[in-house]
C-alpha positions as CSV (number, residue, x, y, z in Angstrom):
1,X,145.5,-5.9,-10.4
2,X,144.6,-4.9,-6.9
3,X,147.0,-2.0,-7.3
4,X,145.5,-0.6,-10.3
5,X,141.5,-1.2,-8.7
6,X,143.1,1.2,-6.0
7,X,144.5,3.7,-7.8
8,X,141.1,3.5,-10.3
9,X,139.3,4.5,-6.5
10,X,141.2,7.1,-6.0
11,X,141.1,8.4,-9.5
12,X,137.5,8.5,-8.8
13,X,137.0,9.6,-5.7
14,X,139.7,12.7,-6.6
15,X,137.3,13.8,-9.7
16,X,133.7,13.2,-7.6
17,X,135.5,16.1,-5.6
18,X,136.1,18.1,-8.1
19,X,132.3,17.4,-9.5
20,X,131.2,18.6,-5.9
21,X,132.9,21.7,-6.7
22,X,132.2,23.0,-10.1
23,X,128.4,21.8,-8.6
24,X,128.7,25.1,-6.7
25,X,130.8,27.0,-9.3
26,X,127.2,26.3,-11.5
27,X,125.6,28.3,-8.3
28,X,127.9,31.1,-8.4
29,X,127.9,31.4,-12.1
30,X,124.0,31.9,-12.4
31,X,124.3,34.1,-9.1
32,X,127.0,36.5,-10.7
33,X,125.1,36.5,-13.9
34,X,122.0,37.6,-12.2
35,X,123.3,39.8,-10.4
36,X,125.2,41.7,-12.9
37,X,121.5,42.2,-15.0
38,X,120.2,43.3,-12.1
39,X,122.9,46.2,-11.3
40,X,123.0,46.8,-15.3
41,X,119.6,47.5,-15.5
42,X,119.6,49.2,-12.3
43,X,122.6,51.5,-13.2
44,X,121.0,52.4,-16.5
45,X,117.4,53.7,-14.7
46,X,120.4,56.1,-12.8
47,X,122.1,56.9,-15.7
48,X,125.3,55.6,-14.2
49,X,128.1,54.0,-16.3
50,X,129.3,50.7,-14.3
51,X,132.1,48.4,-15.8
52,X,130.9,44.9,-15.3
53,X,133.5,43.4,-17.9
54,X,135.1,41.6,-14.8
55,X,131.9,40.0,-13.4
56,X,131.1,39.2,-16.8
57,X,134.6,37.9,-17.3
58,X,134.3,35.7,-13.8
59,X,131.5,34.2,-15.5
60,X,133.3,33.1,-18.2
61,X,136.1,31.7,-16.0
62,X,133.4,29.7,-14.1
63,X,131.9,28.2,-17.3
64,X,135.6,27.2,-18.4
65,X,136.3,25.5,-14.9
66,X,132.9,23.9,-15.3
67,X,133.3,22.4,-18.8
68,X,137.1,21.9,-18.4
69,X,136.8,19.9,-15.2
70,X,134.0,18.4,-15.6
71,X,134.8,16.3,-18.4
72,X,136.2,13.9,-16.2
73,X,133.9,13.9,-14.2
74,X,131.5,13.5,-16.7
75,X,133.6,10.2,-17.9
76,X,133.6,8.6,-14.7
77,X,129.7,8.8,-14.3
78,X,128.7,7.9,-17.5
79,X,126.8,11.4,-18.7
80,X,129.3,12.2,-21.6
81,X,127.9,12.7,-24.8
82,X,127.6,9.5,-26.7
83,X,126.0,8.3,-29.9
84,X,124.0,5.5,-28.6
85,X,122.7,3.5,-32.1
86,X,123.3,-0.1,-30.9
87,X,125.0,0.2,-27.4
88,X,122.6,-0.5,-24.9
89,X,121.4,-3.4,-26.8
90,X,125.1,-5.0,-26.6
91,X,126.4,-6.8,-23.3
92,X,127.9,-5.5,-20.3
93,X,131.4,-7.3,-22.0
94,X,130.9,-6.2,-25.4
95,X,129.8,-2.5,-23.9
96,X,133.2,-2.8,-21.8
97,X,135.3,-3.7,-25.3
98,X,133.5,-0.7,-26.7
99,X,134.6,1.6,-23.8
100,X,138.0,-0.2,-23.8
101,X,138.6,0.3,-27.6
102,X,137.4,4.1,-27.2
103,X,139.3,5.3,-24.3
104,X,142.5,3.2,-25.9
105,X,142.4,4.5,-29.5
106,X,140.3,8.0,-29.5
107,X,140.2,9.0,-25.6
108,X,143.9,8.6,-24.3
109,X,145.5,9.6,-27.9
110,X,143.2,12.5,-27.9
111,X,144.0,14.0,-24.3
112,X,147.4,13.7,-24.8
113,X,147.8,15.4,-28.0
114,X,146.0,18.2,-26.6
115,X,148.2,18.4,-24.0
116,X,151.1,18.7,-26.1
117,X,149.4,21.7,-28.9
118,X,148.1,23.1,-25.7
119,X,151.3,23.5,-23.7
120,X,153.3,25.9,-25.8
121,X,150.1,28.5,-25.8
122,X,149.4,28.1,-21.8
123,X,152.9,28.2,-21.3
124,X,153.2,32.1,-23.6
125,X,150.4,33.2,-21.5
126,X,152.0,32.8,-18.2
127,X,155.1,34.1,-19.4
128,X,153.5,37.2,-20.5
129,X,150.7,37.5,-17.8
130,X,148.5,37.1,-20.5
131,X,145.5,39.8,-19.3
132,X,141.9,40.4,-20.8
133,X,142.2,43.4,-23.5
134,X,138.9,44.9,-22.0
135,X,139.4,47.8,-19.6
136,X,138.7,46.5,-16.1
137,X,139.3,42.8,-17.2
138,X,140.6,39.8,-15.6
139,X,144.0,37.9,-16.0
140,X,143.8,35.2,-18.6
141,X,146.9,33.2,-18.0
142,X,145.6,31.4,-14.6
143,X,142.3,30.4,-16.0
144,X,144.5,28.4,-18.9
145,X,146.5,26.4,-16.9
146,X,142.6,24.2,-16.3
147,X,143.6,23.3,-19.9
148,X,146.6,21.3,-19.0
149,X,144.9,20.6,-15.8
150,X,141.4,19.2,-17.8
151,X,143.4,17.0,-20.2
152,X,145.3,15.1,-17.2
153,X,142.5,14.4,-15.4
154,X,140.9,13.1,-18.4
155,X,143.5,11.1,-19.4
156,X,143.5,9.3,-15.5
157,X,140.2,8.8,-15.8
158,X,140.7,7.0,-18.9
159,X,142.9,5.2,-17.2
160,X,140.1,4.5,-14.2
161,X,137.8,3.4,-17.1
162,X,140.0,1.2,-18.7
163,X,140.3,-0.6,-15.2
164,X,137.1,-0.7,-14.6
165,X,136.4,-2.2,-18.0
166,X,139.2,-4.6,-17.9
167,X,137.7,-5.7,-14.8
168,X,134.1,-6.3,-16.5
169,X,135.9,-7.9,-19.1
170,X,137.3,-10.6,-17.0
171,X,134.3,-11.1,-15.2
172,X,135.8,-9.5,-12.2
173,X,133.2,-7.2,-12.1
174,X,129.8,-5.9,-12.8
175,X,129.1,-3.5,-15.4
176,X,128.4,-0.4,-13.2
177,X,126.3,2.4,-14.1
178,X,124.5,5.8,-12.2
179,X,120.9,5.9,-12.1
180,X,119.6,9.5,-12.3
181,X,120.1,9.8,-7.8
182,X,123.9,8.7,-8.0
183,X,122.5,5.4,-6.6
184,X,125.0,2.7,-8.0
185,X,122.9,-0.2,-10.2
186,X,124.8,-3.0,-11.4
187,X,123.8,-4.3,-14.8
């Protein structure tokens, strides 16, 4: 069990990373959108015609990495979207067979069927360098590789979870959740 705490660590500690990241991707994204109003409205008062189809498209690719990688992330601290009725009133062990009985039967079946309907489309698009049809536009095919790339981390978080949960399970350890500073509270 040892073996699989580790590799639940570094499961983790790989998708905080990438949380850092798409932390300053959310920066850049605002800062390209703002910027592109600016030098729209800008251009218009000159009467110049500007083509801001790829900053608009690079904001598009940002939101993708954002959502698409951050769903892990978003697993692994707790701030997923859930439809909390009863939950918090349960147990840390019952919560953990709740977790343990999503991630099993919705989460990990989930993940990889979308990797295998998403495959034969991300694979076309890099075959065919897959562009935007907009003049000026971006190239599509490396932005959908994050498909592929979203659904495996999600499905080795799932795995991290289902650790963790086993864990709290066997009264190996403590229910462990965020508070709202990324402090650690055990429950």
């Amino acid at each position: 069990m040892n073996v699989l705490r580790r590799l639940s660590q570094m499961i983790d500690a790989l998708n905080d990373r990438i949380g850092v990241m798409i932390r300053w991707l959310a920066l850049f994204m605002v800062l390209v959108g703002a910027i592109s109003a600016v030098v729209r409205y800008f251009a218009r008062s000159q009467q110049w015609t500007l083509n801001l189809t790829p900053a608009t498209e690079i904001q598009w690719y940002f939101f993708s990495i954002i959502f698409l990688l951050g769903a892990a992330y978003g697993l692994n601290h707790n701030v997923h979207v859930r439809v909390d009725v009863m939950y918090e009133r349960y147990s840390a062990k019952t919560q953990a067979w709740i977790d343990l009985a999503g991630s099993v039967l919705f989460l990990i079946p989930f993940s990889l069927m979308m990797l295998w309907v998403s495959y034969p489309a991300v694979r076309a698009s890099w075959q065919v360098r897959e562009a935007s049809p907009d003049p000026g536009g971006l190239p599509r095919y490396p932005i959908k590789i994050l498909i592929l790339v979203s659904f495996v981390l999600l499905v080795l978080q799932a795995f991290s979870q289902i650790v963790k949960q086993v864990d709290v399970i066997l009264g190996n350890r403590e229910r462990v959740i965020l508070d709202e500073g990324d402090g650690e509270v055990h429950v």
